[in-house]
TORKOL-4160 file (C-alpha; in steps of 0.2 Angstrom, whole numbers, padded with zeros to 4 digits, m for minus):
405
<pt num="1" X="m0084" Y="0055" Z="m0077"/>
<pt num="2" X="m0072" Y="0068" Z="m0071"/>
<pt num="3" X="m0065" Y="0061" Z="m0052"/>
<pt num="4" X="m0057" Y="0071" Z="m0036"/>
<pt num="5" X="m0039" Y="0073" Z="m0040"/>
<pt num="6" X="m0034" Y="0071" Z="m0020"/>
<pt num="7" X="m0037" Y="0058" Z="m0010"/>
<pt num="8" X="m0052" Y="0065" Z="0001"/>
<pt num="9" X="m0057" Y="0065" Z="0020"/>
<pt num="10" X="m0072" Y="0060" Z="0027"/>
<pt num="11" X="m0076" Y="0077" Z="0030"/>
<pt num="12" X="m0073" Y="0082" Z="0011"/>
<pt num="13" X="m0084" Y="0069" Z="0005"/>
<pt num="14" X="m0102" Y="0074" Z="0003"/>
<pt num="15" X="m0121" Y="0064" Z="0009"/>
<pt num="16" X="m0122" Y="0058" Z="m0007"/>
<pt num="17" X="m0106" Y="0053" Z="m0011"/>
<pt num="18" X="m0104" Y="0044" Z="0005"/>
<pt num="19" X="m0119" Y="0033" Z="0000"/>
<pt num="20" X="m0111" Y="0031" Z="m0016"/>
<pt num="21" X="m0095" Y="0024" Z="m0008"/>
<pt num="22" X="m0106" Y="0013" Z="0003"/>
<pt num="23" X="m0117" Y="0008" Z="m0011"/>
<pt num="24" X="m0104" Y="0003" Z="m0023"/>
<pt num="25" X="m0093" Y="m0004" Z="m0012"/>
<pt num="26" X="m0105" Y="m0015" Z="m0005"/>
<pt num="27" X="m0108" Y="m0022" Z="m0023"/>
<pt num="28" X="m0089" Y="m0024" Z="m0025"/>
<pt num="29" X="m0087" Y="m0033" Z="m0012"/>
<pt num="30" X="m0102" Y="m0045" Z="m0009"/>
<pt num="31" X="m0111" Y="m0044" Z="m0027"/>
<pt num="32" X="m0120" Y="m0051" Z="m0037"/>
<pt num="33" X="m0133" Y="m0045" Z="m0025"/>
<pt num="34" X="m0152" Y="m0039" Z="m0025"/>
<pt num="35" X="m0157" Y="m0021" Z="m0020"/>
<pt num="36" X="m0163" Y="m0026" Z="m0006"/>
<pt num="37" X="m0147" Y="m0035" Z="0003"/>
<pt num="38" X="m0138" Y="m0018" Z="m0003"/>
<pt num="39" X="m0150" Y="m0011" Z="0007"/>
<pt num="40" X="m0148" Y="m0021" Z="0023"/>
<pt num="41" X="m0129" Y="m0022" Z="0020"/>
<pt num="42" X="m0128" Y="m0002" Z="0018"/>
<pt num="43" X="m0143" Y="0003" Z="0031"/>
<pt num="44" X="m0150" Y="0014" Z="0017"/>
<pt num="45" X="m0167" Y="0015" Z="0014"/>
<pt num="46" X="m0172" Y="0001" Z="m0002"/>
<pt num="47" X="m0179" Y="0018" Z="m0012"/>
<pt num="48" X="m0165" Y="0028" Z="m0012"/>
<pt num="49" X="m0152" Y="0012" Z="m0016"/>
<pt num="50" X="m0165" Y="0008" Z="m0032"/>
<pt num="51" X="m0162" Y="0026" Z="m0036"/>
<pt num="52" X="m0145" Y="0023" Z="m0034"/>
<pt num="53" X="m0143" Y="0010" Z="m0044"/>
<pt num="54" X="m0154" Y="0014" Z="m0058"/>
<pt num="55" X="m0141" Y="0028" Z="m0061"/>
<pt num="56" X="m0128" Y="0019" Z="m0060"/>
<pt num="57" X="m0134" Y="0006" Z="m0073"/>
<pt num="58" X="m0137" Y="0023" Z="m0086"/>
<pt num="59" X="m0118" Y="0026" Z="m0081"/>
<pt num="60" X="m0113" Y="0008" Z="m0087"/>
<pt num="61" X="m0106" Y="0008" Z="m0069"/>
<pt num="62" X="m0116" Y="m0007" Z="m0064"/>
<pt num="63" X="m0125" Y="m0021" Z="m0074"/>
<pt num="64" X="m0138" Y="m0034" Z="m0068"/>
<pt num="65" X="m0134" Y="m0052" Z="m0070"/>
<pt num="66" X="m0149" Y="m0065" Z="m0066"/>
<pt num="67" X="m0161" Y="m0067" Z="m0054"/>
<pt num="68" X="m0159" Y="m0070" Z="m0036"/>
<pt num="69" X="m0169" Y="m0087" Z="m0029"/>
<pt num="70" X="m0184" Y="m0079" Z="m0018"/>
<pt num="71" X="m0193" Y="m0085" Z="m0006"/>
<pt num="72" X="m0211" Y="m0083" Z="m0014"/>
<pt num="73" X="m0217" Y="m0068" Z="m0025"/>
<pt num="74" X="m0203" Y="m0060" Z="m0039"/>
<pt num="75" X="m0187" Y="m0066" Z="m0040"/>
<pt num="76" X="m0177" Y="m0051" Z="m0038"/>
<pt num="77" X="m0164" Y="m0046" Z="m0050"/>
<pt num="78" X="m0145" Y="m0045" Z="m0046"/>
<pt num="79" X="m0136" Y="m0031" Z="m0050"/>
<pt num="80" X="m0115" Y="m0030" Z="m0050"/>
<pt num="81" X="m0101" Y="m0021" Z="m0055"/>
<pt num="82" X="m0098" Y="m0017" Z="m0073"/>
<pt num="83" X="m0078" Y="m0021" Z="m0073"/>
<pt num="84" X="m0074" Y="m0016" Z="m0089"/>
<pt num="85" X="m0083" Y="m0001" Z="m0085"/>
<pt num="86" X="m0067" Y="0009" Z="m0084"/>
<pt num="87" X="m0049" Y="0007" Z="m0078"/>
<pt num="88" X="m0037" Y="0014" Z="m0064"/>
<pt num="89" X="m0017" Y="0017" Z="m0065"/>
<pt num="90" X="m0006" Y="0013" Z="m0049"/>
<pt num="91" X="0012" Y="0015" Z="m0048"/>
<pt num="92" X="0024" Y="0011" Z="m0033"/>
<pt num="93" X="0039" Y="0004" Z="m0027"/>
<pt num="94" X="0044" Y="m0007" Z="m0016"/>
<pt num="95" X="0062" Y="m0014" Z="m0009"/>
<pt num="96" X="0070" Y="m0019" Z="m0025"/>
<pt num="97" X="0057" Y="m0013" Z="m0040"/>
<pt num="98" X="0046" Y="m0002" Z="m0047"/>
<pt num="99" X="0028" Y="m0009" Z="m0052"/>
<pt num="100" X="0017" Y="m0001" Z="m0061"/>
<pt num="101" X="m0004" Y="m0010" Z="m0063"/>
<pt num="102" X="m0018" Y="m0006" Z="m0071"/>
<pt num="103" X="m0035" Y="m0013" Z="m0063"/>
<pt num="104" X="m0054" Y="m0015" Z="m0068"/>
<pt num="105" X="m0067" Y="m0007" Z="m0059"/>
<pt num="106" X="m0068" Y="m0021" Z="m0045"/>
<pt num="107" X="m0048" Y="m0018" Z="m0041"/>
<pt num="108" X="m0042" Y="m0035" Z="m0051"/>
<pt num="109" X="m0027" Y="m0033" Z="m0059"/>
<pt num="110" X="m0028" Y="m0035" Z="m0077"/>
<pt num="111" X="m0010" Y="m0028" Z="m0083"/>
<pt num="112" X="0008" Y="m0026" Z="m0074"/>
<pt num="113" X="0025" Y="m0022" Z="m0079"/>
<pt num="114" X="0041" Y="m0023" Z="m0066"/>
<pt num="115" X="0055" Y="m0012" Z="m0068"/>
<pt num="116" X="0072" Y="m0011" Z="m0056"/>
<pt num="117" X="0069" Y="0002" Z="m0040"/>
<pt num="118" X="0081" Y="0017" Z="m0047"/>
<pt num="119" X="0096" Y="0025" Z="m0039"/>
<pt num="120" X="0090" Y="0046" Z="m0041"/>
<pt num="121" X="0074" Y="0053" Z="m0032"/>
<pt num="122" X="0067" Y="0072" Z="m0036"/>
<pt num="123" X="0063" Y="0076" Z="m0052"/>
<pt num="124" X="0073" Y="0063" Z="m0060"/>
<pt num="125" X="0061" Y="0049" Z="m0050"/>
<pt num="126" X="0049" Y="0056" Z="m0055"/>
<pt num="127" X="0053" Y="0057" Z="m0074"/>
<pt num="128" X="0056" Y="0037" Z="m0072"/>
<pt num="129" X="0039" Y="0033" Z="m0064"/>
<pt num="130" X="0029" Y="0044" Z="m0076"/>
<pt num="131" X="0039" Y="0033" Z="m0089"/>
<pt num="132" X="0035" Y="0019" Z="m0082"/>
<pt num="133" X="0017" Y="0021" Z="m0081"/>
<pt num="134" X="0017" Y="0028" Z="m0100"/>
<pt num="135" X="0026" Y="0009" Z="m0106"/>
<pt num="136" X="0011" Y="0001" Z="m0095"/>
<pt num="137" X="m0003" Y="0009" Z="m0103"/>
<pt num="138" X="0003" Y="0008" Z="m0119"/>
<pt num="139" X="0009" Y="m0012" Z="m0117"/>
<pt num="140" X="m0007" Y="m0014" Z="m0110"/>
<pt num="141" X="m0016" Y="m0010" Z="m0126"/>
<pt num="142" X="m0033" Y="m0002" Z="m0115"/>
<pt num="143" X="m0040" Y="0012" Z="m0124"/>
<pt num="144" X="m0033" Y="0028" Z="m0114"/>
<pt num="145" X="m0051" Y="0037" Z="m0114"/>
<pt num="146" X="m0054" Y="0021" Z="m0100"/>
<pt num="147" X="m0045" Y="0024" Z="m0090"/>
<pt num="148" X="m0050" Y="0036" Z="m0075"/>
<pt num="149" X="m0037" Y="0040" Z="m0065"/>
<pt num="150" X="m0019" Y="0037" Z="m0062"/>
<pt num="151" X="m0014" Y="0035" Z="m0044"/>
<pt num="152" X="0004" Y="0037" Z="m0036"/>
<pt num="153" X="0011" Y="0029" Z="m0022"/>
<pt num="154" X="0029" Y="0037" Z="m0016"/>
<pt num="155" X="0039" Y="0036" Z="m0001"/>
<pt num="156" X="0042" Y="0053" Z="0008"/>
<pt num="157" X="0030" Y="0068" Z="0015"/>
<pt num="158" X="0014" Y="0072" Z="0003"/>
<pt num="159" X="0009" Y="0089" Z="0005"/>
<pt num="160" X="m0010" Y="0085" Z="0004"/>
<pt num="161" X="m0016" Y="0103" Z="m0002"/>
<pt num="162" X="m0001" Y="0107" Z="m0015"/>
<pt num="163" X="0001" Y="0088" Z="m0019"/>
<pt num="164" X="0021" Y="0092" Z="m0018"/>
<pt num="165" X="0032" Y="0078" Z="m0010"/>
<pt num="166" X="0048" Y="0080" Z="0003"/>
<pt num="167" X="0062" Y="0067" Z="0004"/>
<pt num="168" X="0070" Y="0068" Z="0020"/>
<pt num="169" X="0086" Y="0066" Z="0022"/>
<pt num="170" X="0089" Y="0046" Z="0027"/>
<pt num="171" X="0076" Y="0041" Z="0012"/>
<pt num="172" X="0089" Y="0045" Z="m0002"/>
<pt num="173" X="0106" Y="0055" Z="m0001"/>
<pt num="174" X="0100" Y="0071" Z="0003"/>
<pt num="175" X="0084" Y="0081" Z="0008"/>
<pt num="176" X="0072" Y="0083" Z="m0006"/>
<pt num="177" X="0058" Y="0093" Z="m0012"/>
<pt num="178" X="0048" Y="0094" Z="m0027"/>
<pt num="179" X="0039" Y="0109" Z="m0028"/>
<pt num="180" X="0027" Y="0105" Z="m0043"/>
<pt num="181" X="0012" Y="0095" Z="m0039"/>
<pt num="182" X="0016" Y="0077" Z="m0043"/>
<pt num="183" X="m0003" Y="0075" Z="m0050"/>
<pt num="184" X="0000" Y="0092" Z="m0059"/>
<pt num="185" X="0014" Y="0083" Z="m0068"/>
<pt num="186" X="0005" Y="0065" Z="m0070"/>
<pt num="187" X="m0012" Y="0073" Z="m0077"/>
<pt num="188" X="m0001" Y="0084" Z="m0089"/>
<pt num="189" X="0008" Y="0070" Z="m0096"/>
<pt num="190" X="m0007" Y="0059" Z="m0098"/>
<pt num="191" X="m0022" Y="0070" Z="m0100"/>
<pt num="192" X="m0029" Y="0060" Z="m0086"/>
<pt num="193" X="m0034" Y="0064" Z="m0067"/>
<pt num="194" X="m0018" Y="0059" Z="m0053"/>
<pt num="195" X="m0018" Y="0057" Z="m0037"/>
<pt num="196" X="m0003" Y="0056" Z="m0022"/>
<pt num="197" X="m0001" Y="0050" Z="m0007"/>
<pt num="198" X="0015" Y="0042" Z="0003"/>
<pt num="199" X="0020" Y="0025" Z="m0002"/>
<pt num="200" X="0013" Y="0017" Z="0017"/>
<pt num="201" X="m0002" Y="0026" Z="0016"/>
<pt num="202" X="m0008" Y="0018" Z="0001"/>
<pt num="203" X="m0001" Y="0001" Z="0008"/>
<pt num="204" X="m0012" Y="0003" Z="0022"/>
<pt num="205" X="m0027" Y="0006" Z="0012"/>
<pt num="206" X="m0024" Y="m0007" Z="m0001"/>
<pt num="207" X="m0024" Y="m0019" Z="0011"/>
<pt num="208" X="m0041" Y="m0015" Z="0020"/>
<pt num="209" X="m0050" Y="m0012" Z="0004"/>
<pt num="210" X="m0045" Y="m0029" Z="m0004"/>
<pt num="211" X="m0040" Y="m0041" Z="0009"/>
<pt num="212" X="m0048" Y="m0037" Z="0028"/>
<pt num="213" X="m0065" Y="m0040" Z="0035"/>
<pt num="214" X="m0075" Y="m0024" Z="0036"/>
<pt num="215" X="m0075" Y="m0024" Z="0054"/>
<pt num="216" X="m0055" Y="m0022" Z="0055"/>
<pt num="217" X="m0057" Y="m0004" Z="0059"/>
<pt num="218" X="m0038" Y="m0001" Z="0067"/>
<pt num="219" X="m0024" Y="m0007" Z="0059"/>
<pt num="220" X="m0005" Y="m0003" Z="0056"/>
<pt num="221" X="0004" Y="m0006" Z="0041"/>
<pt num="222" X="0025" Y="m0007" Z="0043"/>
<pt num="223" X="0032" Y="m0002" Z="0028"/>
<pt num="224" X="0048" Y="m0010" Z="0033"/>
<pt num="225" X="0060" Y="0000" Z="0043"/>
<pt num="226" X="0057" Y="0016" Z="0037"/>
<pt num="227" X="0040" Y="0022" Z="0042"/>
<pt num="228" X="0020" Y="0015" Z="0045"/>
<pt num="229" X="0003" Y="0017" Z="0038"/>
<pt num="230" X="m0010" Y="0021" Z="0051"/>
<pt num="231" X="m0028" Y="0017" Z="0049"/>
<pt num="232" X="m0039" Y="0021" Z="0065"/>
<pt num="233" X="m0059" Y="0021" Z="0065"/>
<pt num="234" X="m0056" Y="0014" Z="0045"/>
<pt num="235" X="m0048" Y="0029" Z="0040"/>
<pt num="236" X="m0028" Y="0035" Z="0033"/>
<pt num="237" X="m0023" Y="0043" Z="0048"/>
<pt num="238" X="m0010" Y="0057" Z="0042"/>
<pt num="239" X="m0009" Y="0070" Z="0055"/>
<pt num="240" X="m0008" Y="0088" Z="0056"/>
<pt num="241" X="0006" Y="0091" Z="0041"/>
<pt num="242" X="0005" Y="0072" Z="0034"/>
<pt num="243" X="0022" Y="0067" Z="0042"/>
<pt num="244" X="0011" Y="0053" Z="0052"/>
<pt num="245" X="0019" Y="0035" Z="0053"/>
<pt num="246" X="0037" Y="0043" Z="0047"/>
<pt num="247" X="0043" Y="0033" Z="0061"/>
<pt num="248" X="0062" Y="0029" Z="0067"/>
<pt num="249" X="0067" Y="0021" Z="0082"/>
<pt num="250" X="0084" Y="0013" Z="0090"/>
<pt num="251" X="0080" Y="0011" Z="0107"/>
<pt num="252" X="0097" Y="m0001" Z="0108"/>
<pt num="253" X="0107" Y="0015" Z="0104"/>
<pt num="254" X="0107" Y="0037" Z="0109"/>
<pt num="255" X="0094" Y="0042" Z="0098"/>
<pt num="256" X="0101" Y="0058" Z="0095"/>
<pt num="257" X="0118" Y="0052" Z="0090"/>
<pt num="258" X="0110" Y="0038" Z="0078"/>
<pt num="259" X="0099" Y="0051" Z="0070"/>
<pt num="260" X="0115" Y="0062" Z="0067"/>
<pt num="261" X="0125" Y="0044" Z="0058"/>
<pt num="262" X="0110" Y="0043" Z="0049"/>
<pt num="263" X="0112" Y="0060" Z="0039"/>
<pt num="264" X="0129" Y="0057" Z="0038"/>
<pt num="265" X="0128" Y="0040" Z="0032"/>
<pt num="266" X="0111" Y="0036" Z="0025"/>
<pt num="267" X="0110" Y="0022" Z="0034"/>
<pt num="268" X="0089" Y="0024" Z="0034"/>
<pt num="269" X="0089" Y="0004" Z="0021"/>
<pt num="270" X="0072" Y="0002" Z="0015"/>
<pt num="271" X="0077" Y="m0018" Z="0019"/>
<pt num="272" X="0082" Y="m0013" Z="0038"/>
<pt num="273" X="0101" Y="m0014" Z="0032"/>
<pt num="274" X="0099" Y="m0034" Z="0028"/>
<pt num="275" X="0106" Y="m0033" Z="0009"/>
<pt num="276" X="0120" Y="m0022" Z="0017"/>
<pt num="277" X="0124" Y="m0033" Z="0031"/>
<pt num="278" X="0123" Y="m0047" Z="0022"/>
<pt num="279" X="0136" Y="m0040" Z="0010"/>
<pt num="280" X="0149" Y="m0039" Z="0024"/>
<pt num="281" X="0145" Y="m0059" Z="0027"/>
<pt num="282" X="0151" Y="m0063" Z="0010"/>
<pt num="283" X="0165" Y="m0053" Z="0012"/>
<pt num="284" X="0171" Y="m0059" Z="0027"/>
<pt num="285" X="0165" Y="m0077" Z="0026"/>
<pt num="286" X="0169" Y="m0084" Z="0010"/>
<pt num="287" X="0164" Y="m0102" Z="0017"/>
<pt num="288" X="0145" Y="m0098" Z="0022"/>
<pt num="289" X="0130" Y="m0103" Z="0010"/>
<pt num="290" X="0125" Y="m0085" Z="0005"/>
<pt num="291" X="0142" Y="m0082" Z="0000"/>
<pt num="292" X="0143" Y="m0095" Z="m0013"/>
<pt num="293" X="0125" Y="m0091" Z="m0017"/>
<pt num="294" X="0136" Y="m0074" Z="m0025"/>
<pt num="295" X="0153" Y="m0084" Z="m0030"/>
<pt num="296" X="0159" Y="m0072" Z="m0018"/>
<pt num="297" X="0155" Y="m0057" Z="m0026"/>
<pt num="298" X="0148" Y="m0043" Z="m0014"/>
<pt num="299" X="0139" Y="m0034" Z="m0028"/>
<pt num="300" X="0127" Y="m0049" Z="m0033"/>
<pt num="301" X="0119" Y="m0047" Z="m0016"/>
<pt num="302" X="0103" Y="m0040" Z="m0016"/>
<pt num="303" X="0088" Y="m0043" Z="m0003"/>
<pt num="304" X="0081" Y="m0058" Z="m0013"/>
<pt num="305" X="0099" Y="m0065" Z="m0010"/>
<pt num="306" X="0095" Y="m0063" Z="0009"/>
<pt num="307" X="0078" Y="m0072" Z="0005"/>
<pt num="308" X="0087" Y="m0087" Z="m0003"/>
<pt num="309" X="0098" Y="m0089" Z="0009"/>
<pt num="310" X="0086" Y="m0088" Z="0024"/>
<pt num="311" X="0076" Y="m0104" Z="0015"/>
<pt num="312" X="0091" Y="m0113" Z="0012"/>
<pt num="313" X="0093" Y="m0108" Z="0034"/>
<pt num="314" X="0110" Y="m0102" Z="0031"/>
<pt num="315" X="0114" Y="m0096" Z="0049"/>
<pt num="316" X="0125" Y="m0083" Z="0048"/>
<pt num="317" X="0110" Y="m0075" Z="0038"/>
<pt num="318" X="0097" Y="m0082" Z="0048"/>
<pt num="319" X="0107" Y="m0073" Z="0066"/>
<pt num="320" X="0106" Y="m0056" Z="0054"/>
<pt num="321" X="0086" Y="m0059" Z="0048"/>
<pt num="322" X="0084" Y="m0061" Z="0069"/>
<pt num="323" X="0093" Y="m0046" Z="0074"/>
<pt num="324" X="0083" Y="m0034" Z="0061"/>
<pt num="325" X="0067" Y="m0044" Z="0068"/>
<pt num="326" X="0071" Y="m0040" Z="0084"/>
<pt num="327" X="0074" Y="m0022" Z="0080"/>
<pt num="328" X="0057" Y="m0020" Z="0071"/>
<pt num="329" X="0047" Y="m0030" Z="0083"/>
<pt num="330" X="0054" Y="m0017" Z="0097"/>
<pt num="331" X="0047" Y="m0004" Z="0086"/>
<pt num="332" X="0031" Y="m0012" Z="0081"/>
<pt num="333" X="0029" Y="m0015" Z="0099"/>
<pt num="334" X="0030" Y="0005" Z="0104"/>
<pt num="335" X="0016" Y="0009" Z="0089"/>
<pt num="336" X="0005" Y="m0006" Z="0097"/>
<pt num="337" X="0009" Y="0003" Z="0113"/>
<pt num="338" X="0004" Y="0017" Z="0110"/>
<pt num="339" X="m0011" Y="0016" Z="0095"/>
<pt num="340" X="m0017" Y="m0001" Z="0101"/>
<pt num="341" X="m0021" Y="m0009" Z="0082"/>
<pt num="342" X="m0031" Y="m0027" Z="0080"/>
<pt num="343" X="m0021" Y="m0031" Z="0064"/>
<pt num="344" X="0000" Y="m0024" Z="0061"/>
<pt num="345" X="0002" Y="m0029" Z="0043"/>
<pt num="346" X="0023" Y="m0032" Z="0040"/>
<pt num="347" X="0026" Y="m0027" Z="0021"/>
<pt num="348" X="0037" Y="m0015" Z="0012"/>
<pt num="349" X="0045" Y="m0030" Z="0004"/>
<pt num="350" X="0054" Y="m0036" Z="0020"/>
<pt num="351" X="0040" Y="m0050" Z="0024"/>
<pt num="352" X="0049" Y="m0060" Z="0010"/>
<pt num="353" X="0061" Y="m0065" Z="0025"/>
<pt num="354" X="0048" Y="m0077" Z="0029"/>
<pt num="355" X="0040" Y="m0085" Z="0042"/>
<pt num="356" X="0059" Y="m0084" Z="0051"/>
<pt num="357" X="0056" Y="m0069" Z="0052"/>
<pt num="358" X="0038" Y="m0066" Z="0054"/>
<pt num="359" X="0038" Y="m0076" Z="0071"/>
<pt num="360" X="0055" Y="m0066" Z="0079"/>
<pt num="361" X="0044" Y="m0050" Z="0077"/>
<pt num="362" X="0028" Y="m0057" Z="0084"/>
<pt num="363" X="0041" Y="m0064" Z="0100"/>
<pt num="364" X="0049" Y="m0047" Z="0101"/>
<pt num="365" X="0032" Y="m0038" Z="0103"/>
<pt num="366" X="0024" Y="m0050" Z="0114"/>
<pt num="367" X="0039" Y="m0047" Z="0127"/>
<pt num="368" X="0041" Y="m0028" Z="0122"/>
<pt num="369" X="0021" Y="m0023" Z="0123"/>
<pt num="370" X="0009" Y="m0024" Z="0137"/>
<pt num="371" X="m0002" Y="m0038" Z="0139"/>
<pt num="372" X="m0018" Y="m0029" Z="0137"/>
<pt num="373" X="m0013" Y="m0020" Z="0118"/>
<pt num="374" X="m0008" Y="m0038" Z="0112"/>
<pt num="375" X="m0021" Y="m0050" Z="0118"/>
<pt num="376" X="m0032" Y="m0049" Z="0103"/>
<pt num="377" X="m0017" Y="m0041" Z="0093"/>
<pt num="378" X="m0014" Y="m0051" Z="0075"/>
<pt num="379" X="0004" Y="m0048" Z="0067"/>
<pt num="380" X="0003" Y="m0054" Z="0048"/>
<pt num="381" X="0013" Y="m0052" Z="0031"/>
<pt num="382" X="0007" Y="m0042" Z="0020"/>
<pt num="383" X="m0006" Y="m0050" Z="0005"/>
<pt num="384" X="m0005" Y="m0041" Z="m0008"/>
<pt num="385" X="0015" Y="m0046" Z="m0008"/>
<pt num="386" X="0024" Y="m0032" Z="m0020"/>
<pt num="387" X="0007" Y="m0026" Z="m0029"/>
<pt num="388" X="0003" Y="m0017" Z="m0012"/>
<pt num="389" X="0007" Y="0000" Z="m0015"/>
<pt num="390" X="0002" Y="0002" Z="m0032"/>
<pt num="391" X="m0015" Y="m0008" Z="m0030"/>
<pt num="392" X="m0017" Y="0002" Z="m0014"/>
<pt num="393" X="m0013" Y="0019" Z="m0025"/>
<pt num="394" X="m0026" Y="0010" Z="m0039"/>
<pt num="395" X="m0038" Y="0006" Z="m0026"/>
<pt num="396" X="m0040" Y="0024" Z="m0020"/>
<pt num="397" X="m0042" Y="0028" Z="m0038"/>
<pt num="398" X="m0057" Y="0017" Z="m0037"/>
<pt num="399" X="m0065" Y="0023" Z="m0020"/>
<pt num="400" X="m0065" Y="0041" Z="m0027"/>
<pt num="401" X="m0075" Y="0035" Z="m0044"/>
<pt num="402" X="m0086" Y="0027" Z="m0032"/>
<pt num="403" X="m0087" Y="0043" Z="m0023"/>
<pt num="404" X="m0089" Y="0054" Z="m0039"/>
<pt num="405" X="m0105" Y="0042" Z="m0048"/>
């Protein structure tokens, strides 16, 4: 099985890989199941999901597993997914590490390996993340001809023709570009089909294939401070040049002249400045709690340090966790504004702040939004905690074997 090496549009998808998608995913989600629930679950005709299915079960796809109770006449048979039918790499980063998975076929994890997040970016990122996926698999000790595809989820703009990624300037010291595909380099490497797409993206769709109802259609995912995953009508909303959700807003300061620091100083923190702030609270407060969390030392801070600290309800770093709230409530509220979600899931690695913090956005866009865009509007953390990106980036692996059977 040879699968899409992009992540594909609705409109790139064709009839019968759309009832593929449907088919299988219904199975994923709610199987064991007879044909015939497949069919009223999916509104497909009950020949054409037998035809379906039979094929799949020559693939190895999909196995049946016992008898469903009936009602009079046959018992049906039950069919489900086959999860050692074949296996799907995912790689990403969140605030402080690098986690590359692997999953089976129903998108459980069955192997992970952590590494610290690195300082470079370009090529030399890259380098590391193709590493890192190399010790996976082989730690992993899956044969390599299972596994189907490698997914990639990375922050920055994904050319989504070329496959090519831009840093901006703000998401690492300078402005970026890779020239080379990124799933030209992985599939080289690995003699195995890649895919690409930004780190929020991949967040966004993670989340919706493995932890929301089907009927949450609209949703935004906040990868911290630095940009959003946009899901409207149940589809990765990327825009015209794939720069959708790259999102930055101080509406406390000049926007112009912020923007301006922020090239200058790189100010764009992936942890909306908390492990930097923090830092200054050791420094200058060699009394509080987070400070002899550290022994005073300023370079033991990190943004599980702020975690700590905000559970042990240190207040100097509970005053700092309610300011950066603050800030991103006032932006969430602009996107609920504007896109008017059901669901914002908060993730990137900042909801580890907690409930503390949870609950000052969820304040701060209730009194920044209208009434009518946050009436039904849930604010959550994200669930899949620091596997997001990468099961979202293995997930999408996934979708596209569905689509491919």
């Amino acid at each position: 099985m040879v699968i899409q090496r992009k992540v594909l549009s609705d409109e790139e998808i064709s009839d019968k890989g759309k009832k593929n998608l449907m088919i299988l995913d219904a199975i994923r989600k709610r199987g064991p199941l007879a044909r015939t629930d497949v069919s009223k679950g999916t509104g497909i005709n009950i020949v054409t999901v037998s035809n379906y299915i039979d094929s799949y079960i020559k693939q190895g796809l999909v196995i049946q597993r016992g008898l469903d109770t009936s009602t009079g006449g046959r018992r049906p048979l039950l069919v489900e997914l086959n999860s050692q039918a074949g296996y799907a790499v995912g790689i990403g980063m969140n605030v402080a590490e690098v986690i590359c998975i692997i999953t089976d076929m129903t998108s459980k994890v069955v192997f992970k390996l952590k590494k610290n997040r690195p300082l470079e970016s370009g090529d030399k990122l890259l380098d590391y993340l193709m590493d890192v996926t190399d010790e996976t698999i082989k730690k992993s000790n899956i044969d390599t001809s299972k596994i189907k595809g490698i997914g990639v989820g990375t922050p920055g703009i994904v050319d989504k023709e070329k496959h090519t990624v831009h840093w901006p300037r703000g998401l690492f010291s300078s402005d970026i570009s890779v020239s080379i595909s990124v799933t030209d380099l992985f599939a080289k490497r690995f003699s195995i089909p890649a895919l690409v797409d930004n780190d929020a993206n991949t967040a966004v769709f993670g989340e919706k294939w493995l932890t929301l109802e089907p009927n949450i259609k609209n949703l935004l995912y906040m990868y911290s401070g630095l940009g959003c995953g946009i899901m409207i009508d149940g589809k990765i909303y990327r825009g015209s040049s794939g720069c959708a959700g790259e999102f930055v807003f101080r509406p406390d300061i000049d926007y112009i002249a912020w923007i301006r620091q922020s090239h200058d100083t790189n100010v764009w923190e992936i942890d909306l400045g908390l492990t930097s702030e923090a830092r200054k609270i050791v420094k200058n407060n060699p009394a509080s709690l987070i400070s002899k969390l550290v022994d005073g030392n300023t370079e033991k801070v990190d943004f599980f340090t702020v975690v700590k600290a905000v559970k042990e309800r240190d207040p100097l770093v509970l005053a700092l966790v309610d300011k950066a709230a603050v800030e991103l409530g006032r932006r969430v509220a602009s996107l609920v504004n504007l896109l008017n979600p059901e669901i914002v899931v908060i993730g990137g690695g900042v909801e580890g702040a907690g409930a503390y913090f949870l609950e000052a956005i969820k304040r701060t866009v209730k009194e920044s939004a209208i009434e009518e865009a946050t009436r039904k509007l849930k604010i959550i953390p994200a669930r899949l905690g620091e596997e997001a990106i990468a099961l979202g980036a293995a997930s999408l692996v996934v979708q596209n074997i569905f689509i491919d059977a």
